[in-house]
C-alpha positions in Angstrom: 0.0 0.0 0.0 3.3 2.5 0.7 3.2 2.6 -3.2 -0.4 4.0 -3.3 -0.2 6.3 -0.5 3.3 7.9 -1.9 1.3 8.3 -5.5 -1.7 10.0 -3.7 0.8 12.5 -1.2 2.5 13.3 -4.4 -1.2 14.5 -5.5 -2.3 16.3 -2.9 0.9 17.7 -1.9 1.0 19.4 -6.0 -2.2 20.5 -5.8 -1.6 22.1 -2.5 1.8 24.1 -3.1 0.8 25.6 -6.8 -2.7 26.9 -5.1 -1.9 27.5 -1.4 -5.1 29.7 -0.9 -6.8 26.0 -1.0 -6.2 26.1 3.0 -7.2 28.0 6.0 -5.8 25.7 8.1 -4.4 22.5 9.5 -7.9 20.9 9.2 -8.4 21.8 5.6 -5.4 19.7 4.5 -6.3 17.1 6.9 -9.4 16.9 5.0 -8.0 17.0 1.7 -5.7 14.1 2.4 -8.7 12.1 4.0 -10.5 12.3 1.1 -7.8 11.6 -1.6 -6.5 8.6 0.7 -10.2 7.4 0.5 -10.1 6.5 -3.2 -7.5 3.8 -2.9 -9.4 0.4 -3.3 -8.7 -1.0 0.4 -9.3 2.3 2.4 -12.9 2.6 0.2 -13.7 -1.0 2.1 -14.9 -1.5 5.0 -13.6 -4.2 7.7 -15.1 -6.4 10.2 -14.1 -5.4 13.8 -14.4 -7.5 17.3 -17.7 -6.0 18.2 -20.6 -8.0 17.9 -24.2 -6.6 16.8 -25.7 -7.9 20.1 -27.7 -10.8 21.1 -30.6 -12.4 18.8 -34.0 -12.8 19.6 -33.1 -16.2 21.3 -30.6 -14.4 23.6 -27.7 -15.8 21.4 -24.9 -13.4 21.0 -24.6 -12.8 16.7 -21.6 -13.4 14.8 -22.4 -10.1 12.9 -20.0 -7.3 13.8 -20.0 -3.9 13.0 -17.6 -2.8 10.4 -15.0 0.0 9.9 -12.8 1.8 7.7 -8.9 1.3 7.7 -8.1 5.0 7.6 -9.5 7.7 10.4 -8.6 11.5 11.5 -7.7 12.2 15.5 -7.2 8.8 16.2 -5.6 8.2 19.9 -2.1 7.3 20.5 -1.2 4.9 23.4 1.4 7.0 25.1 0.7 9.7 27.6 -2.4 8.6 28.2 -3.8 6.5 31.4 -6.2 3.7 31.5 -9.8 4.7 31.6 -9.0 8.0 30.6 -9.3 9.8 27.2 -6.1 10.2 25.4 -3.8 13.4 25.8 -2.3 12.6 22.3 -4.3 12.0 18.7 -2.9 11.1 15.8 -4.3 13.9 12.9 -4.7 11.2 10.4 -3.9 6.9 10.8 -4.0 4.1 8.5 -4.5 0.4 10.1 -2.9 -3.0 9.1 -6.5 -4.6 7.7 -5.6 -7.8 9.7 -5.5 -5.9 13.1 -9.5 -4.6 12.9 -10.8 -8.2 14.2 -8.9 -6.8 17.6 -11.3 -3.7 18.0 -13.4 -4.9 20.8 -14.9 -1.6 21.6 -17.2 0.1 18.9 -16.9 3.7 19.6 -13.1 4.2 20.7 -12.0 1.4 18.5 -10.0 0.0 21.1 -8.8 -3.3 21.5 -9.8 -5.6 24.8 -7.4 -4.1 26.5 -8.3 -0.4 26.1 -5.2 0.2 24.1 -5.9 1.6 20.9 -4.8 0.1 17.2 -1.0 0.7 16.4 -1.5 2.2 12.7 0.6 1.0 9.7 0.6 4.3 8.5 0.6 8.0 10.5 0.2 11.1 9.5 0.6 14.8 11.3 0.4 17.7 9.7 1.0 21.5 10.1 0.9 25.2 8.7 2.4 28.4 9.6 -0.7 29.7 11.7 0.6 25.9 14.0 4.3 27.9 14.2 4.7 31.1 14.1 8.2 31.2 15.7 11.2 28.7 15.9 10.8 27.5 19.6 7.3 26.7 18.9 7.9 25.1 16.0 10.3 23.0 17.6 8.3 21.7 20.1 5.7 21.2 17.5 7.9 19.1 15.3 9.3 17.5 18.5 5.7 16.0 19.5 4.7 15.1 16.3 8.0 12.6 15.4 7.4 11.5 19.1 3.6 10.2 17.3 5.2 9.1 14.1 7.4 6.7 16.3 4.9 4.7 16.9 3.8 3.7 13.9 4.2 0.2 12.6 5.8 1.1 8.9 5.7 4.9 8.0 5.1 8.2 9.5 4.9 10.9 7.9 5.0 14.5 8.9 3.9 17.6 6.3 4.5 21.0 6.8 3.5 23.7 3.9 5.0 26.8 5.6 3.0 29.8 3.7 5.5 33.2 3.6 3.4 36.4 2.5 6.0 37.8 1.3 4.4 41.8 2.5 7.8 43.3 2.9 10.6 41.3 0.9 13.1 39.0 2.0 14.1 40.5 5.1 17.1 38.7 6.9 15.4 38.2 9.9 12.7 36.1 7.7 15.7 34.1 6.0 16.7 33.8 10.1 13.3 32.4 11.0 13.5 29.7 9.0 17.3 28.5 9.0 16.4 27.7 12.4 12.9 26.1 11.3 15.4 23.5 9.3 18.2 23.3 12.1 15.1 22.4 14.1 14.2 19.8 11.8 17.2 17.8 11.5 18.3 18.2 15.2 14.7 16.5 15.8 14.4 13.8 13.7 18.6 12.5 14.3 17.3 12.8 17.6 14.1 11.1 18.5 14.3 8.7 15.3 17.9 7.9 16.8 19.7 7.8 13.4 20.2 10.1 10.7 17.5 9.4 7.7 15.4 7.4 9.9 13.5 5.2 6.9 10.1 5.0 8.7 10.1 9.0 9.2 9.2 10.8 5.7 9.6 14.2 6.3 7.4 16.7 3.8 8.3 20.2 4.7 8.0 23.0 2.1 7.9 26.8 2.4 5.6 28.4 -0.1 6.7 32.5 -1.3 3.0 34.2 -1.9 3.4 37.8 -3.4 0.7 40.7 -3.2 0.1 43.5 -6.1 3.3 45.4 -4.8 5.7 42.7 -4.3 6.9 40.7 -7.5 7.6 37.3 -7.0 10.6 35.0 -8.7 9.2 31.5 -10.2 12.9 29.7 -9.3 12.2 29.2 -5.5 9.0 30.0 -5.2 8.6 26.5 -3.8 11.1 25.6 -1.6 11.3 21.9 -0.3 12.9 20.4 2.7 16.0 17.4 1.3 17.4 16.3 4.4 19.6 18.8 5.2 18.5 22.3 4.0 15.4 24.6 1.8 16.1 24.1 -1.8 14.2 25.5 -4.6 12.3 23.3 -6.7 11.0 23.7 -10.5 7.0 23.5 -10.1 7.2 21.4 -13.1 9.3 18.8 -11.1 7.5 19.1 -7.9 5.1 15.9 -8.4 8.1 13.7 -9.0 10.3 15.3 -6.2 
């Protein structure tokens, strides 16, 4: 399914950074990735969960169980959270291994007999500008969502489209701003993945140049995307692929 999923981020992702009026905000992309995720042939399906109907009319317990999809938004992660309570970390968007929903024993949480919830194949957290306005922020911001990534059973990915209205120029303190957004980034993920180029963590970050009728713009690094170590301009053309 990794195959599928790349195809569909690569989508979205285009669509997103040539038009990034598209968005208000975090939720809008969540959406937008829900509903292009959706169209893959197993996350249209849905799956037969632990959860029985209920009893019969001869007080027999049915073999019919209710069903769900493979793919949810502000799904529950098991860390930092205590039994019996509700969870003090979500996940913005999961995928689940279709062999694991026979474990959901519990119809509205989807949790397993144990009160634990799933652990997803696939996890995705996402963020905007309005989620980071400085560096320390988004630090911490980036530093909670690899934490969640962690925890996922094949990939996590995290995708930030940083918007820069660009009302006064390239100041130097803007070009400041987000150096440290990157040195953030790297120092985070060598850390908390425990190895450089961690294969399970796909890091999307992008800053996105938006002019107004008084500022001209330059095409060549309008887009700029994140390669492992630094911002690098990338043809529009070429961004799909990339």
């Amino acid at each position: 399914m990794y195959d599928e999923i790349s195809k569909k981020v690569a989508f979205i992702l285009d669509h997103i950074l040539k038009n990034p009026a598209v968005f208000f905000n975090e939720g809008d992309i969540q959406a937008m990735f829900y509903t292009e995720l959706r169209q893959i042939e197993r996350l249209k399906k849905l799956y037969k969960t632990g959860c029985t109907i209920g009893k019969n009319q001869n007080d027999v317990v049915s073999k019919q169980c209710y069903k769900t999809y493979l793919i949810h938004r502000e799904y529950g992660i098991n860390w930092g959270c205590q039994e019996q309570e509700k969870p003090k970390h979500r996940a913005d968007l999961v995928i689940f291994n279709e062999h694991d929903i026979k474990s959901i024993t519990h119809p509205l949480d989807l949790k397993k007999e144990d009160n634990s919830y799933l652990e997803p194949d696939y996890i995705f957290e996402f963020g905007t500008e309005k989620s980071a306005g400085s560096a320390d922020v988004f630090g911490a911001h980036i530093e909670n969502d690899l934490k969640k990534l962690m925890t996922a059973n094949k990939r996590g990915f995290i995708i930030h489209v940083q918007r820069n209205y660009l009302l006064r120029g390239h100041s130097s303190a803007n070009k400041e701003k987000y150096d440290k957004y990157i040195s953030q980034i790297v120092e985070n993920i060598n850390r908390i993945s425990g190895q450089t180029g961690s294969s399970k963590i796909i890091p999307l970050i992008f800053k996105v140049d938006i002019g107004n009728p008084g500022k001209r713009i330059v095409r060549k690094g309008k887009i700029q995307m994140f390669n492992g170590n630094e911002m690098k301009g990338i043809n529009q053309k070429k961004l799909r692929e990339a």
